[in-house]
N, C-alpha and C positions, 0 to 999 in steps of 0.2 A: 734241432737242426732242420732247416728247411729244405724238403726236397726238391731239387735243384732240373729245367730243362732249358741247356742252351738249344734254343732253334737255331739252325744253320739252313744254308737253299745252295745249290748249284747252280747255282745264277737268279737275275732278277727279272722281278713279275712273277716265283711260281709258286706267291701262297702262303709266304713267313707271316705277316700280320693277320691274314686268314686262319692259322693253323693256332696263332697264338693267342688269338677271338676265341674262337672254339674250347680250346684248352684249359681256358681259365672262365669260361663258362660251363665245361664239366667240373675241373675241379671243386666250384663253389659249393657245388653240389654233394662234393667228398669232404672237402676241408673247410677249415672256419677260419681260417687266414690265409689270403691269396693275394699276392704281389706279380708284379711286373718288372722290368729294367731292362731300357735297350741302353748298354754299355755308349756307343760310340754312335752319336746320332749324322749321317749326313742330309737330313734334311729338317733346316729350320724353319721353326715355326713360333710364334709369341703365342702363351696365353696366361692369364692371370699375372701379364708383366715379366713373365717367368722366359728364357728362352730356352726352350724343347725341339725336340724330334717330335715330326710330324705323328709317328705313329706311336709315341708315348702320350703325345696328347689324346688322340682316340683312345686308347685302352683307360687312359685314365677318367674320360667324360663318359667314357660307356659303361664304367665300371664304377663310377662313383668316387675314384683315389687320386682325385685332386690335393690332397692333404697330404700327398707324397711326393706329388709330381716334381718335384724340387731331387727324389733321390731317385726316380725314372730316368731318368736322362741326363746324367752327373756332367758327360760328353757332348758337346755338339759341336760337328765342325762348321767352319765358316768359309766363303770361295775364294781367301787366300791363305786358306790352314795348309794345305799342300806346300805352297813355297816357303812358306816359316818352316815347315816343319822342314824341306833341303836346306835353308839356310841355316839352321841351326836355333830359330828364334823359338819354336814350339816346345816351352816346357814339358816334353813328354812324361818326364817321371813324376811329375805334380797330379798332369792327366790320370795317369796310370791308377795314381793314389786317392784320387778322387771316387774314380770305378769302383776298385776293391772296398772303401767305406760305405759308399752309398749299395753298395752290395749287402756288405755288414749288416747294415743297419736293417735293410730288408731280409734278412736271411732271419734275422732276431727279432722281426715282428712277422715272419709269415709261415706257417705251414708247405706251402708248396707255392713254388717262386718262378716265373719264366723268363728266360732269359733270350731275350732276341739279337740278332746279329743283323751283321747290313749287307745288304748284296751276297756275293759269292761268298766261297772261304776265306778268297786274297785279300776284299776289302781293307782298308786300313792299313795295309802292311807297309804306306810310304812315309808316315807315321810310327811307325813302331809297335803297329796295337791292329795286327788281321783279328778275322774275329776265330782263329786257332790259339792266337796269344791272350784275347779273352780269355775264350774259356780256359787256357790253363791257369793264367790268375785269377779265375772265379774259382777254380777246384769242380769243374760244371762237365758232365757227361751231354751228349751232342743227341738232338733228333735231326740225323739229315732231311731238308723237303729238294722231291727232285718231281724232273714233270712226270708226263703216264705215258711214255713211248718206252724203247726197250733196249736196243744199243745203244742212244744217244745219252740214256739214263745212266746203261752199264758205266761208258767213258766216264760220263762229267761225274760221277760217284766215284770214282776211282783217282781223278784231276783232283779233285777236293780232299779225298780223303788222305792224300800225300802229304798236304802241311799239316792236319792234325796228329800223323804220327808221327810227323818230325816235331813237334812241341807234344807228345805224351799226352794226347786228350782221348778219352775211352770214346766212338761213337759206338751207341748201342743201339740206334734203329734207324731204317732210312724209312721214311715216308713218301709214297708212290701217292703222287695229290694230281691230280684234272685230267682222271681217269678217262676211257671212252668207252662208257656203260656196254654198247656191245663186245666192247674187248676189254673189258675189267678182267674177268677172271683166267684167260688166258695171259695177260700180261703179268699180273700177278705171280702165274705158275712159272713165268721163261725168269722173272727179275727172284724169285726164292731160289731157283737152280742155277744162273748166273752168279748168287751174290751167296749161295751152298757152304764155303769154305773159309766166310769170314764172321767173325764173331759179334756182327749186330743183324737182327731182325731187317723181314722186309714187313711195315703195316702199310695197309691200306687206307688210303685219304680219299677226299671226297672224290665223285664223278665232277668231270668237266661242265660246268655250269656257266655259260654264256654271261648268264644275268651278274654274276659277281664284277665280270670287266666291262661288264655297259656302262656307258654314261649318264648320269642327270640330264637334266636343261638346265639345272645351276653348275654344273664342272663342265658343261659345251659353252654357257655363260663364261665361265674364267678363263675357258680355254682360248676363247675369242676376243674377251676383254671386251666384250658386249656384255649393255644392260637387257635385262629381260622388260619386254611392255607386253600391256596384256594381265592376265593371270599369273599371278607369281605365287597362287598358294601351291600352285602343283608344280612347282620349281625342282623338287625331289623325285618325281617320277621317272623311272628309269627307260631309255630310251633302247627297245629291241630292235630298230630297224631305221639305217637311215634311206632316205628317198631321194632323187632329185624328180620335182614335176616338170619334166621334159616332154611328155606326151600329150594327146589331147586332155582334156581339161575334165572329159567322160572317164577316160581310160585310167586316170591317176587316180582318180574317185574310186572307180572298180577294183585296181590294186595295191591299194590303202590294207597295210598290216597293222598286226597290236601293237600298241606304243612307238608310233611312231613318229618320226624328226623329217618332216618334207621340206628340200632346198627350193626353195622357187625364186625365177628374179624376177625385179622391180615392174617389169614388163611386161608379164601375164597379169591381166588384171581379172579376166574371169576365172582363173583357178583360184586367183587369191581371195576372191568374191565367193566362191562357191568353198573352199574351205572353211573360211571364217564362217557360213552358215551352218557346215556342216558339224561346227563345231556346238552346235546347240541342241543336235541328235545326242540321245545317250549311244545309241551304238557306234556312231563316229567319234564321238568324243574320247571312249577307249581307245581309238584305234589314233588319234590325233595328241601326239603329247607338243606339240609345236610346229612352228616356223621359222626357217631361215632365208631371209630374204635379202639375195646382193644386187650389184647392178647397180649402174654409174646412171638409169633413168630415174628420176621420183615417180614414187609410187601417186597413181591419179589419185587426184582431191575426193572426190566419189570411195572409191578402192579402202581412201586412210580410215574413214570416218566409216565405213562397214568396219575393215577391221577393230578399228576403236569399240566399234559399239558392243562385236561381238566378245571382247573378251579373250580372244584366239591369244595365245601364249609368243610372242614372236621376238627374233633378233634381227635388226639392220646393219648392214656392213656395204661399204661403199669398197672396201680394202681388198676384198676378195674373190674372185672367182668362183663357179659354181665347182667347178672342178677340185677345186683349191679346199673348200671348206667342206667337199667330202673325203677329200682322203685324210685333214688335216682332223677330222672327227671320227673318223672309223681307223685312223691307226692309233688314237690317243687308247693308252691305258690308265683307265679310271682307278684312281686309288680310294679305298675303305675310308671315311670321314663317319664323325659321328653323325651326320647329320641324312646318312643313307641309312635311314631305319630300315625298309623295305628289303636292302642288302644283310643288315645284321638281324634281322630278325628269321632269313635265311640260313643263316649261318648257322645262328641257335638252332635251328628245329634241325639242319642235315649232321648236326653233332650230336644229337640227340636219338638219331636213328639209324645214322652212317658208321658210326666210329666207338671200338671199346677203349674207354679210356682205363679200366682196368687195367687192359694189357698194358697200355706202354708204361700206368703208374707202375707196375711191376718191374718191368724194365728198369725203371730208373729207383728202386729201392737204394737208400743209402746204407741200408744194415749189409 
């Protein structure tokens, strides 16, 4: 019998597919058979012909279980599953029966199994299928993920944990994840005495790490629906800082950060000139991960062909504002892809020296 961890999260963005990386990246290390399943996927994605949940696909190409991907994601809704399922047209109990098998089948080939949910606790429930009615028909005990503040955790811990006791699901730990390193250990002590009187653990997850919700230049690429020109091997480089070059053309040079994404329009032609050089320093070059260039002028004939020659990594957009494509980039939440090594190989090393997976395997013993 496989031992069994529904992740659950108090809302979304704080960490379910991060915690489920890590998890089964310790495990491997424990057990010689390790699976995956997000029961009820709401965001689809094609691979191998196959249609998944986005984040069954990552766990399956990061982890090599393509060969299963078929019972990862038995569920997946589509953007008019909502009004079948009020009209009456969504076989839910086919759905239902689907889960439970593809469950089956990985509980009988794995050691130790995770089991991921969608969004809040409610997810799913217009449907027939929160992810509290999961895990009751998984038979699956609960890791709650909630953020690293301290009232807001108390409530939305308590919000959540309402329907899992109205469907009889055991949670046995809540996980305190994107901690604030100077107040880890204080929060830690007010959420074990707030949460004193109920019978799951508080563990501790990782500190708040910036880098995890930064963006590529390939997801500010999709986000824009702009091609990248230029350099596209460093398309993966994670972006810490966006910029707009509004100042003098000296002054945006002098306060150039590490990894960073400068807006500039079509207009400045010596910043865009004196970048694109400066992209041929190695010490600018770290600090330069691209260009975003708007602006209803054409960039000077002079201006293209430096950029061109230099290599500078850049996007054009005639659609946007400068205004417009920084907030429309610094409020995006960049989601885990296989293809952010830089982010998962993060992940590996902070679970590796953040987190005893001891405890929580303890926790979740089935004897």
């Amino acid at each position: 019998m496989a031992r069994k961890v529904f992740i659950s999260a108090t809302g979304q963005n704080i960490g379910k597919t991060t915690t489920s990386l890590f998890l089964l990246h310790l495990a491997r290390k424990k057990y010689g058979r390790v699976g995956f399943i997000k029961p009820l996927g709401p965001k689809l994605t094609v691979i191998h012909n196959i249609e998944v949940d986005k984040d069954a696909a990552l766990i399956a190409q990061v982890f090599g279980l393509e060969n299963d991907l078929h019972l990862m994601s038995p569920v997946v809704l589509h953007p008019d599953s909502t009004r079948k399922a009020i009209d009456g047209e969504l076989p839910v109990g086919q759905l239902q029966r689907r889960i439970m098998d593809a469950c089956t089948e990985l509980e009988n080939k794995c050691d130790f199994l995770v089991i991921e949910g969608s969004g809040h606790v409610g997810v799913g429930s217009v449907i027939g299928m929160s992810n509290a009615r999961i895990a009751r028909m998984l038979d699956a005990s609960v890791l709650m993920v909630t953020g690293g503040g301290i009232g807001n955790v108390v409530d939305s811990v308590y919000a959540n944990l309402a329907l899992f006791e109205k469907e009889g699901v055991d949670v046995r730990a809540i996980l305190a994840n994107k901690l604030f390193p100077e107040k880890r250990d204080r929060t830690l002590d007010y959420l074990r005495r707030a949460f004193a009187g109920e019978p799951f653990q508080v563990l501790a997850g990782f500190d708040y790490q910036p880098v995890l919700a930064n963006p590529t230049l390939h997801r500010v690429s999709i986000l824009l629906d702009l091609p990248i020109n230029g350099n596209t091997l460093d398309a993966r480089r994670i972006i810490n800082h966006v910029q707009i070059g509004a100042s003098s053309t000296q002054r945006v040079a002098e306060l150039l950060k590490d990894s960073s994404l400068i807006i500039v329009t079509s207009s400045r032609d010596e910043l865009l000139v004196t970048l694109a050089n400066l992209y041929h320093i190695p010490e600018y070059r770290e600090k330069i991960v691209g260009l975003v260039i708007p602006g209803i002028s054409p960039i000077g004939k002079i201006t293209q062909q430096i950029l061109d020659r230099s290599n500078i990594p850049y996007l054009r957009t005639r659609q946007y504002t400068t205004a417009e494509l920084h907030r429309i980039i610094t409020e995006d939440v960049s989601k885990l892809t296989a293809e952010d090594t830089e982010k998962i190989a993060l992940v590996r090393s902070l679970a590796e020296t953040a987190f005893n997976f001891n405890t929580l395997d303890a926790l979740f013993d089935t004897k």
